[in-house]
N, C-alpha and C positions, 0 to 999 in steps of 0.2 A: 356484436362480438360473438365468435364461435365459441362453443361450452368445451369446443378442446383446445383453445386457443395455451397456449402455453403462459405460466403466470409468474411473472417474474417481481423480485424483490431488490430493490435498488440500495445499498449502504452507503453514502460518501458523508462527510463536514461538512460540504459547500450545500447549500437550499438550490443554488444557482443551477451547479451540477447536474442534479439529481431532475429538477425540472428540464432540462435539456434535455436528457434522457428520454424523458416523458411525452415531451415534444416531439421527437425525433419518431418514437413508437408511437404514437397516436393513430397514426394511422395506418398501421399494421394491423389488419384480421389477426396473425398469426399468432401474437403478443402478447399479453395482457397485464400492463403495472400492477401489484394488486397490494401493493406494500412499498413502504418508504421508512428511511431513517438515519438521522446524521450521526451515528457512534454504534460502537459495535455492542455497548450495553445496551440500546434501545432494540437492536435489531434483535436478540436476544430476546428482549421481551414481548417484540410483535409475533418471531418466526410460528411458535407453537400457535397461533392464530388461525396463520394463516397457509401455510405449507407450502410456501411458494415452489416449483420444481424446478427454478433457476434464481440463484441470487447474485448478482453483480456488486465487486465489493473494491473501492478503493484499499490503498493498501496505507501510505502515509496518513494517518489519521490517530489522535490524542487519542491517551487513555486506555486504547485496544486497538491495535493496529490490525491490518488486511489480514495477516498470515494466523494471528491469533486467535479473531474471529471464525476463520477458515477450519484451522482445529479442532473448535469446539462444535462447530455444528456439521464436518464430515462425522465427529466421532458421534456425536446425537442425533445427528438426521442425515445417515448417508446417501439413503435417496434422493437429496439434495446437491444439486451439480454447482459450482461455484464458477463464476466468469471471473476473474479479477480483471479490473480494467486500470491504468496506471499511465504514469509520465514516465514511469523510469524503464528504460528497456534494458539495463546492465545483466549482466549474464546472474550475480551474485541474487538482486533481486528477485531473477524469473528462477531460478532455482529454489530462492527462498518461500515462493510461494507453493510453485509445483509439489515439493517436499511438506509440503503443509497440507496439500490435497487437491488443489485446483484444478479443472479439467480443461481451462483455457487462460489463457492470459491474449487483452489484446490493446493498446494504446491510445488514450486518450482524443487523438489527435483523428480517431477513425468516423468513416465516413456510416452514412444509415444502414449501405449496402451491408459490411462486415458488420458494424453492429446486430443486424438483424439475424445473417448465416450466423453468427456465433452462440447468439441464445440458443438459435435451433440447433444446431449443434451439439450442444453441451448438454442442451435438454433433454437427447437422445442417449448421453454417455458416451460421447464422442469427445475426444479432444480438439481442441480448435486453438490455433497461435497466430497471433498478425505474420506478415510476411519481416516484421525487423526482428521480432522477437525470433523467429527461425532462423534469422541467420545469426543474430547473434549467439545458440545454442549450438547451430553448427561452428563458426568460428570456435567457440570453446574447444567442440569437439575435436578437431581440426589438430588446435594448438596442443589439447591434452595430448593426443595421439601422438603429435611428431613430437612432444617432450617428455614422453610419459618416464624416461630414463633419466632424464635430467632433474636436480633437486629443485621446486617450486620458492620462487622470491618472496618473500614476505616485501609488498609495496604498498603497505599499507600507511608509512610513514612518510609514503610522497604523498596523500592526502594533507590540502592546506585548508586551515582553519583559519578564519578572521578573529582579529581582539575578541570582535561583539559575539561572535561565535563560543569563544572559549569564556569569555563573561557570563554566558549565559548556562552553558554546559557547567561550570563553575557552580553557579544557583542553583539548576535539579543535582546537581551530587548533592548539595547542603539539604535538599530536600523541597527544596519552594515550590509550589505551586506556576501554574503559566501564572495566573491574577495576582500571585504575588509578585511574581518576575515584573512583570508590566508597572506594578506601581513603585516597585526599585528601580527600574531604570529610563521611568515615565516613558513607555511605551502602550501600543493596544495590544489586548491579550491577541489579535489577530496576528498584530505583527510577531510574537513569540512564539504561536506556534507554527506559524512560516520558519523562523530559524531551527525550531526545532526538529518540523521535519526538514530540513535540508542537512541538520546535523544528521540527525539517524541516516538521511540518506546517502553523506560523505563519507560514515564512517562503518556505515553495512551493519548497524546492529536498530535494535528494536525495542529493547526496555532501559531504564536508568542501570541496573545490575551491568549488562553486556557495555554500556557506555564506560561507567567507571573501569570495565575489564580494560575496555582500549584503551584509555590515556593511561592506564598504569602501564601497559604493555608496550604503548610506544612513547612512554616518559615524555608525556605533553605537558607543558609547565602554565598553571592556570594561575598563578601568581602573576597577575596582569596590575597596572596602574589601572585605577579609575580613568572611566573614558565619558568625558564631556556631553550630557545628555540634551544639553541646552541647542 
């Protein structure tokens, strides 16, 4: 392995993920994993370690999400380039990370080649975006520009939420825990946090505060019957 090989720091919840990753770079000279970690508390506590000069960070993930993580360690270790790598390619998304510091955003779904350009990349202080993520920021652009006159919809209230959705969103406003959730509605804590990031994802927000914001704001009624767990 070259001593300038570049060293990178992987963050996702999945073990599965993160070994792919590992996988996929192994045999890149250019590379170097030299860090791992499933939440954005741990990575926290390895980064000062180990100083990785690129960090690859899921974004949906418990506890501390992508954009949060991203905050804290542009503002403490800006020499640190950040790759966000993700399923969601929505325009609200790639802004919400961009605005958070990221110098690339690129899609879960990529192949070695782009994986590999994009660490090196970033690692340079270059920006780097998949080709869907570009166009869906051009599209914005596009649409902002030919409407910039016209007043902006709030269509946040055509977002559909399921029973078990709003059952569960229900349970973190009260304050539960995922392990609590799971054992109220005899679920696995894994299946919990699958719905709740797909809420945060429906709903374009990021902590329990901004969640309660939106159902107040688009008067979603969580006053649900029990729904049959058996």
């Amino acid at each position: 392995m070259k001593d300038t090989a570049v060293k990178l720091m992987v963050v996702d919840d999945h073990q599965m993920f993160i070994d792919g990753i590992k996988a996929i770079l192994k045999s890149s000279p250019e590379i170097k994993v030299v860090a791992e970690a499933l939440s954005g508390a741990k990575a926290l506590e390895i980064i000062e370690k180990v100083r990785p000069h690129v960090l690859i960070t899921d974004i949906s993930m418990p506890e501390m999400t992508g954009d949060e993580l991203t905050k804290i360690i542009t503002r403490k270790y800006p020499e640190i380039n950040i790759l966000a790598l993700s399923m969601h390619n929505n325009i609200e998304t790639i802004n919400l990370m961009i605005n958070a510091g990221v110098k690339g955003y690129i899609l879960k779904n990529t192949g070695k080649k782009e994986l590999i350009d994009a660490v090196l990349t970033v690692s340079s202080g270059k920006n780097y975006f998949s080709v869907e993520v570009k166009d869906a920021l051009l599209d914005k652009y596009i649409s902002t520009s030919a409407n910039e006159e016209k007043p902006v919809k709030n269509t946040a209230k055509k977002v559909y939420l399921t029973r078990r959705e709003k059952q569960i969103i229900k349970l973190v406003i009260d304050g539960y825990s995922n392990t609590e959730i799971a054992e109220k509605l005899n679920l696995s804590v894994y299946t919990i946090t699958s719905h709740r990031r797909n809420i945060y994802s429906k709903t374009m927000v990021n902590n329990v505060a901004s969640l309660i914001d939106y159902i107040r704001e688009n008067d979603i009624n969580l006053n649900l019957s029990p729904i049959n767990n058996k």
